[in-house]
C-alpha positions in Angstrom: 141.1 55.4 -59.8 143.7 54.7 -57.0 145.9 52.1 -56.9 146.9 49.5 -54.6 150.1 47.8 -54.1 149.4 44.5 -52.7 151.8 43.0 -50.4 152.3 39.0 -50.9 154.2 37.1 -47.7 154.7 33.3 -47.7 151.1 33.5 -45.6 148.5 34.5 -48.8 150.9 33.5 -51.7 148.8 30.9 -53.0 145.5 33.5 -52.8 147.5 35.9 -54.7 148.4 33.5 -58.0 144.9 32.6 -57.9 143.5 36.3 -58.7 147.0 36.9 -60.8 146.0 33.6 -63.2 142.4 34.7 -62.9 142.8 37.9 -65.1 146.0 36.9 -66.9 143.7 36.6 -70.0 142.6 40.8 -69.9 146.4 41.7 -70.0 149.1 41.2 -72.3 152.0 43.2 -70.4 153.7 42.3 -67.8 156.2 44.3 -65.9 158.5 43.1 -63.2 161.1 44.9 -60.9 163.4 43.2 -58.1 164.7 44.6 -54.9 168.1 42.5 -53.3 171.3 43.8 -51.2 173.3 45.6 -53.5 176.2 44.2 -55.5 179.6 42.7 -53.8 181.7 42.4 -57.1 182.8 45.8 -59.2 184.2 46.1 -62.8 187.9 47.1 -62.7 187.2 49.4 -65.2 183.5 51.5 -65.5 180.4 49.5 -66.3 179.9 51.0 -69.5 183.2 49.7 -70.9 182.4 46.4 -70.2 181.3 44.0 -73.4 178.2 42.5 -73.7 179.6 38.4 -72.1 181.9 40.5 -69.2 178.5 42.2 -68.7 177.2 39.3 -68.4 179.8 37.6 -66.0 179.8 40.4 -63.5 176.0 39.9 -63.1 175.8 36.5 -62.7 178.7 36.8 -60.2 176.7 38.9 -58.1 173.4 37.5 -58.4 174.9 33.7 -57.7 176.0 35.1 -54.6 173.2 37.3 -53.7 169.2 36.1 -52.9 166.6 38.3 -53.8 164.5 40.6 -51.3 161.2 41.8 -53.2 159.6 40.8 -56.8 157.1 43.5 -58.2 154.6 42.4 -60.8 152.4 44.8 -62.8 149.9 43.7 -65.4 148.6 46.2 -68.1 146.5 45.8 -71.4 148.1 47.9 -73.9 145.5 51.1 -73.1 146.9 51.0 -69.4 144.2 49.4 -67.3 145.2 47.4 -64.5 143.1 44.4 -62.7 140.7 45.6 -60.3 139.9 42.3 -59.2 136.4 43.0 -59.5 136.7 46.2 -56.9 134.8 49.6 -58.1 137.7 52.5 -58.0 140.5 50.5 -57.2 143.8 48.9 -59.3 146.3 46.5 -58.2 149.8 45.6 -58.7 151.7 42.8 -56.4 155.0 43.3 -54.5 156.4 39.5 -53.5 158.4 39.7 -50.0 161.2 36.8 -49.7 162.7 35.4 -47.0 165.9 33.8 -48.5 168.1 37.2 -47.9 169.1 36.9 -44.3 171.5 39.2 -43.3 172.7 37.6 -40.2 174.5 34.8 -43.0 174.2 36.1 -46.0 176.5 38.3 -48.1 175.5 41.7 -48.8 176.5 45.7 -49.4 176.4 47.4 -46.5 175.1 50.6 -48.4 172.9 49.4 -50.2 171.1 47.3 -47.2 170.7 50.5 -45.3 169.7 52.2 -47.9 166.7 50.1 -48.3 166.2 50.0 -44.2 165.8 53.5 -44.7 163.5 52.9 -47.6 161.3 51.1 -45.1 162.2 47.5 -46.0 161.6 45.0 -42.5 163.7 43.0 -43.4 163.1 40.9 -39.5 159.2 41.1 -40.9 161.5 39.2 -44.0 163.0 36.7 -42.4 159.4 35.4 -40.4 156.5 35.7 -42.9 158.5 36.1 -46.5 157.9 33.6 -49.3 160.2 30.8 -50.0 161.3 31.3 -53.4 161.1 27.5 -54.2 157.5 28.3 -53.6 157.3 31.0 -55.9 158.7 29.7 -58.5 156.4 26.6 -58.6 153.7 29.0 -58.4 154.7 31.2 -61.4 155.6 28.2 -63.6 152.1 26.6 -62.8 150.0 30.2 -63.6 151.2 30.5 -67.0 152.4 34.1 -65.8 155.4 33.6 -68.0 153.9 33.4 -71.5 151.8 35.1 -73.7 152.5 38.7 -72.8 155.2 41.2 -73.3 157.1 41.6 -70.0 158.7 45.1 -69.2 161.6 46.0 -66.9 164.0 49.6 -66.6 167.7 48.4 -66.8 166.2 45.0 -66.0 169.4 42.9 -66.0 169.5 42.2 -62.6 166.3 41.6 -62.5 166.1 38.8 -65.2 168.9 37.3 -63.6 167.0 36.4 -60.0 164.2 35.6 -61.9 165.9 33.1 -64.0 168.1 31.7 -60.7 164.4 31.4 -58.6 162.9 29.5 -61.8 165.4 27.5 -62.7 167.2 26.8 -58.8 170.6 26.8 -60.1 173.7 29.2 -60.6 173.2 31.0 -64.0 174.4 30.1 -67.3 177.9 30.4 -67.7 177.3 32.1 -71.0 175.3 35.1 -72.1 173.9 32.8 -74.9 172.3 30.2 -72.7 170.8 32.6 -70.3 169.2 34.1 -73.2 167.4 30.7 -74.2 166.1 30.4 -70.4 164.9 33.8 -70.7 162.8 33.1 -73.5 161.8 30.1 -72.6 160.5 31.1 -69.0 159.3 34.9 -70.9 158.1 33.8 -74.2 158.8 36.1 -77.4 158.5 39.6 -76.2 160.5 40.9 -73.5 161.6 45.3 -73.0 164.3 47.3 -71.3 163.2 50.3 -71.4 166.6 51.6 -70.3 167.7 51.6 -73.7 164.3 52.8 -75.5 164.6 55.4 -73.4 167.6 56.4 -74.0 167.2 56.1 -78.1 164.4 58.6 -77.4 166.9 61.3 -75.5 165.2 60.4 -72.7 168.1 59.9 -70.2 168.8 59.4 -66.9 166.9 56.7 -64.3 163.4 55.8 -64.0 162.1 58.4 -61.8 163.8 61.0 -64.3 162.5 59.6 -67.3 159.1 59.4 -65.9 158.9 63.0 -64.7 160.5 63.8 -68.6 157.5 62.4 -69.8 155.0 64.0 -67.0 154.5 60.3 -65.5 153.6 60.5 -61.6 154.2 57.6 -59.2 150.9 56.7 -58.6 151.4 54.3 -55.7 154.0 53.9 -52.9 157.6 54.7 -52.9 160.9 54.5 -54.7 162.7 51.5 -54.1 160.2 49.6 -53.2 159.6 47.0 -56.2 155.9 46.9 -56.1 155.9 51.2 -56.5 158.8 50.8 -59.2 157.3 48.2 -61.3 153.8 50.5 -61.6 155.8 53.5 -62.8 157.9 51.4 -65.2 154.8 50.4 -66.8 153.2 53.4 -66.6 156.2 54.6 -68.6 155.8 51.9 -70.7 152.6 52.6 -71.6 152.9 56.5 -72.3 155.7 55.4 -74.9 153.4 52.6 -76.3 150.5 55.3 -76.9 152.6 58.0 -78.5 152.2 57.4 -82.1 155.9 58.3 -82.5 157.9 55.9 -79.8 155.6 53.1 -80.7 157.7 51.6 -83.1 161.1 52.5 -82.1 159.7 50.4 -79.0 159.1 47.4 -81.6 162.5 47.3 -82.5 164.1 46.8 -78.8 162.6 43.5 -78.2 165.2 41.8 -76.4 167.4 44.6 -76.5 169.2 44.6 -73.0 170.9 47.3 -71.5 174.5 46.0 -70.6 174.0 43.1 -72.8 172.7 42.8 -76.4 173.0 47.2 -77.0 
């Protein structure tokens, strides 16, 4: 069965929810990956070295400067399926495109903004037809999206943190603690980084080399782009879930995050 990434712009956002919060009830995993323009403020030190609240700090200093580029959303039942949305040989998986990064005014790493250029991102094509993340938001509050699933991410940190800013409009927490409480109250009770999972199972490395350790193919897209990402972290996910033996090391990393609680 092939799958589909489907690309969301501010012009068939509302569609999109609709057939999301139509099939929420087949699938209780949820993965989610984020593209955005690098990071502007470096640890003095290595990142590694860093403890779990300076971890902290030096993400939300980044992401409070920063606005977010691409959202990708998976959705899995725990055998692997993904929605069809009623089509005969086709899956789907969603990649949101924002339009609140403009590089013209915004801050940004050079690097990492080319890189992604080079990845393919428009980001002109951004700027004209991208969602307002205002919008978004309202849209994933309303769906229920956020509750009663497990939600997935690899070395999600960053990504948790634009989520929570586009939920919540605001600067982040000042303290690890509170951002916690907003992430379980936005995620619900289960929520994976498979970064450390991984890395419990000598599995080490980034997603793309964890993935091939395992025999996991991208199945859609490219790298970097957050809708192809977010299918091969579940995809991952899902091959750990099924093997009798990672299945309850798995258990015991809910809301285990790399850079921040292990």
């Amino acid at each position: 069965m092939g799958v589909v990434v489907r690309r969301v712009w501010q012009s068939n956002m509302e569609a999109e929810f609709r057939l999301i919060e139509g099939c929420l009830k087949q699938f209780q995993f949820a993965s989610m990956d984020t593209e955005f323009p690098g990071t502007i403020f470096k640890p003095e030190g290595s990142v590694s070295s860093l403890s779990a609240a300076h971890h902290y700090a030096l993400m939300k200093e980044n992401v409070d400067a920063l606005n977010i580029i691409q959202l990708g959303l998976t959705l899995s039942d725990a055998h692997g399926n993904l929605p069809t949305l009623g089509a005969p040989a086709t899956c789907f998986v969603w990649e949101f495109n924002f339009r609140d990064f403009d590089s013209d005014y915004d801050r940004y790493n050079p690097d990492s903004v080319a890189f992604l250029r080079d990845q393919g991102i428009d980001f002109a094509k951004h700027k004209r037809r991208g969602i307002n993340s205002r919008f978004f938001a309202a849209h994933f509050l309303k769906s229920g999206l956020g509750t009663g699933r497990a939600w997935v991410t690899f070395h999600g940190l960053y990504d948790f943190g634009f989520l929570i800013k586009i939920l919540t409009r605001e600067a982040l927490p000042n303290y690890l603690e509170e951002f916690m409480v907003l992430l379980r109250h936005f995620l619900g009770i289960q929520v994976y980084d498979l970064k450390p999972i991984s890395r419990s199972l000598a599995l080490h490395g980034g997603l793309d080399a964890v993935a091939r350790s395992l025999s996991v193919r991208r199945a859609a897209g490219k790298s970097h782009h957050a809708g192809s990402d977010i299918l091969l972290t579940m995809q991952v996910f899902i091959r750990l879930l099924l093997n009798n033996h990672s299945c309850y090391a798995i258990q015991q990393f809910n809301y285990k995050l790399y850079g921040l609680t292990c």
